[in-house]
C-alpha positions as CSV (number, residue, x, y, z in Angstrom):
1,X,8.7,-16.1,-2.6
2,X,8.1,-19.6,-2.7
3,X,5.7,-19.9,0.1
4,X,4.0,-17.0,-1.2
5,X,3.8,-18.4,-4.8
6,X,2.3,-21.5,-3.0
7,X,0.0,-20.0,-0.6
8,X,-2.0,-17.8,-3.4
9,X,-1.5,-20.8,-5.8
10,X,-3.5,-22.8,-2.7
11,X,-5.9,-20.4,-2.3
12,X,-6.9,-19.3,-5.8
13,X,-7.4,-23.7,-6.8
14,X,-10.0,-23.1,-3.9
15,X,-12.2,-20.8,-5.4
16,X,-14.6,-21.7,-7.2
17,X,-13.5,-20.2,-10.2
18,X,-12.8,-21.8,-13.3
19,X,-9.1,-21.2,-14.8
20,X,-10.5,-19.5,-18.1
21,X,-12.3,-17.1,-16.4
22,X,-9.5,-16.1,-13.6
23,X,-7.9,-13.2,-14.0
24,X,-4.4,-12.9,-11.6
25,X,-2.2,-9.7,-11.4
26,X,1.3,-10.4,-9.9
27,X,3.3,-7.9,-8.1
28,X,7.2,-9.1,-8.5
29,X,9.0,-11.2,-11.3
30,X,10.3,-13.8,-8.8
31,X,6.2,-14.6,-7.6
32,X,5.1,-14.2,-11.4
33,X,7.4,-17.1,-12.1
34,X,6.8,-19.0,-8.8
35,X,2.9,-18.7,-10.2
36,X,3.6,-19.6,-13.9
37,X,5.5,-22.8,-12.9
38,X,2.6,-23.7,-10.9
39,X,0.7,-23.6,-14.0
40,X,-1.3,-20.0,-13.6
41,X,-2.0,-17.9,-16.4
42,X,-1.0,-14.1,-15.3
43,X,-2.9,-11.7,-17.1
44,X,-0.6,-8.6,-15.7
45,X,2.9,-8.6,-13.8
46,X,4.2,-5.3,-12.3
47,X,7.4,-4.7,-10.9
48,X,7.6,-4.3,-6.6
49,X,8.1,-1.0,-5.4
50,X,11.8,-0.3,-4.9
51,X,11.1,2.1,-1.8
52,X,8.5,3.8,0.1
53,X,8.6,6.5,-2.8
54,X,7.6,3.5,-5.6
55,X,4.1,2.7,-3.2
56,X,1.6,5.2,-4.6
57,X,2.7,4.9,-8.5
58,X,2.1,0.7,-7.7
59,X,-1.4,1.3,-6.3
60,X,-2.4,3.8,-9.1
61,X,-1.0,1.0,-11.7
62,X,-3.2,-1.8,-9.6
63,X,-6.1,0.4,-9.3
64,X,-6.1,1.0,-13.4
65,X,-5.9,-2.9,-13.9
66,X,-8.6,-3.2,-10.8
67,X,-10.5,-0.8,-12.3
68,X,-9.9,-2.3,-16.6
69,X,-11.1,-5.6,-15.1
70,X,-14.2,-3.8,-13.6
71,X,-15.7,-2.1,-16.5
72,X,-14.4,-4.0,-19.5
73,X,-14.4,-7.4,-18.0
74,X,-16.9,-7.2,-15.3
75,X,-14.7,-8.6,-12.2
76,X,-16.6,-7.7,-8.8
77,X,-14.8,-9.8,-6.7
78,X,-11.0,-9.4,-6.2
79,X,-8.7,-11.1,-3.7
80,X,-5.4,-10.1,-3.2
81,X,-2.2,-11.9,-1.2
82,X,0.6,-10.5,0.4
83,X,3.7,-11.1,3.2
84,X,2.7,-9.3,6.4
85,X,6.1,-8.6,8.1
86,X,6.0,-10.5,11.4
87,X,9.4,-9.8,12.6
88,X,13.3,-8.7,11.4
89,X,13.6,-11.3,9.2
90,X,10.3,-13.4,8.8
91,X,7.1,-12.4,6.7
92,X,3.9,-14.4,6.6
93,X,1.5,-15.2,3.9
94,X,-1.8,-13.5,4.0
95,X,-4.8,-12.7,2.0
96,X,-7.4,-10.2,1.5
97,X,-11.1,-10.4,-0.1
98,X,-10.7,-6.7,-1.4
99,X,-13.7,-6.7,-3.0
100,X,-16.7,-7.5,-2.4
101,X,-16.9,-5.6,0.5
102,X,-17.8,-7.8,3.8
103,X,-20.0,-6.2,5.3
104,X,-19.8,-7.7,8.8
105,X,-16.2,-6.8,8.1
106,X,-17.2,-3.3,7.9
107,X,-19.8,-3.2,11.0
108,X,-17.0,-5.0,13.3
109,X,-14.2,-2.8,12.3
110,X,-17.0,0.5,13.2
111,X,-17.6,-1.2,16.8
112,X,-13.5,-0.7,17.3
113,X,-11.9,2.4,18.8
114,X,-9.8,4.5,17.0
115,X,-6.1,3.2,17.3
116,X,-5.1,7.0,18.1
117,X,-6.1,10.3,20.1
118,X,-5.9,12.1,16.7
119,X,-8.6,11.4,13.9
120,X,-7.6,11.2,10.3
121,X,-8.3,14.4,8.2
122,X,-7.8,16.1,5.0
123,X,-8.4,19.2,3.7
124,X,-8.6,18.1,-0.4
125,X,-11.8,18.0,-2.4
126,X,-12.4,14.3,-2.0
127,X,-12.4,13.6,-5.9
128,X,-8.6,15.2,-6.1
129,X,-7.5,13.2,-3.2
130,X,-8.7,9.9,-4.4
131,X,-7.9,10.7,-8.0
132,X,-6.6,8.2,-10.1
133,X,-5.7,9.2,-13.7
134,X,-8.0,6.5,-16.0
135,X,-10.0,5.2,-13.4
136,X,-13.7,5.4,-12.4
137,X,-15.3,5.9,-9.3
138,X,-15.1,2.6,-8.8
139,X,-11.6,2.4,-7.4
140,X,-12.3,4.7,-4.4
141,X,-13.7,1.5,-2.7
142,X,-10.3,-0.2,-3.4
143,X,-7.6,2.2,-2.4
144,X,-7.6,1.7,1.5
145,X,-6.9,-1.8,0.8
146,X,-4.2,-1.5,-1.5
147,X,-2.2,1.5,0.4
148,X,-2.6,-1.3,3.0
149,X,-0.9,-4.3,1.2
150,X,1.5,-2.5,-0.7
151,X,3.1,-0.9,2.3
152,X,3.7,-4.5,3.6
């Protein structure tokens, strides 16, 4: 947690953000405090998912807060960090720029094959699928990244 705590801490002071105006969301008591002793004002801390079963209730409560900050606050750019798992025992930091979009992101990731022989599909009207109870459209841009993160 510490080098989590220290990595975000890093990369948030290199943004060009003033303290103020920064809003941060911490997943996990132990990083929330690791964040507070470094002098960051948390605006939300949620609990980590306590199995694979605790994952989609987490994104919906992150989209909701995503989504708050969007229309009553006007945040359009949201970065999150996280611990990639590396190997048994070792995780690394790493961050995503959830939002804006990158588009040259986007256009490289289009030039890639598809990891598998089998395409993704789903038979769900897309507006039940991506549902989130309190949230506006807006979150459907955010979800693939989140499912992402959290499953770390």
């Amino acid at each position: 947690m510490i080098q989590m705590a220290a990595f975000a801490a890093r990369e948030v002071e290199r943004e060009a953000v003033p303290p103020q105006a920064r809003l941060l969301l911490a997943v996990g008591i132990r990083v929330a405090a690791r964040l507070e002793d470094a002098g960051h004002r948390l605006d939300t801390t949620l609990p980590v998912a306590a199995s694979t079963v605790g994952i989609t209730p987490l994104v919906g409560q992150l989209l909701v807060h995503l989504d708050r900050w969007h229309t009553q606050r006007h945040v359009d750019r949201v970065l999150v960090f996280y611990s990639e798992h590396i190997s048994r025992a070792a995780y690394e930091p790493r961050r995503l720029d959830l939002l804006p979009i990158d588009r040259r992101w986007l256009d490289r990731l289009q030039q890639q094959p598809w990891p598998t022989r089998t395409l993704p599909t789903f038979n769900m009207d897309p507006d039940r699928l991506f549902f989130v109870p309190g949230a506006s459209v807006f979150v459907r841009v955010v979800i693939p990244g989140l499912c992402r993160v959290a499953g770390q």
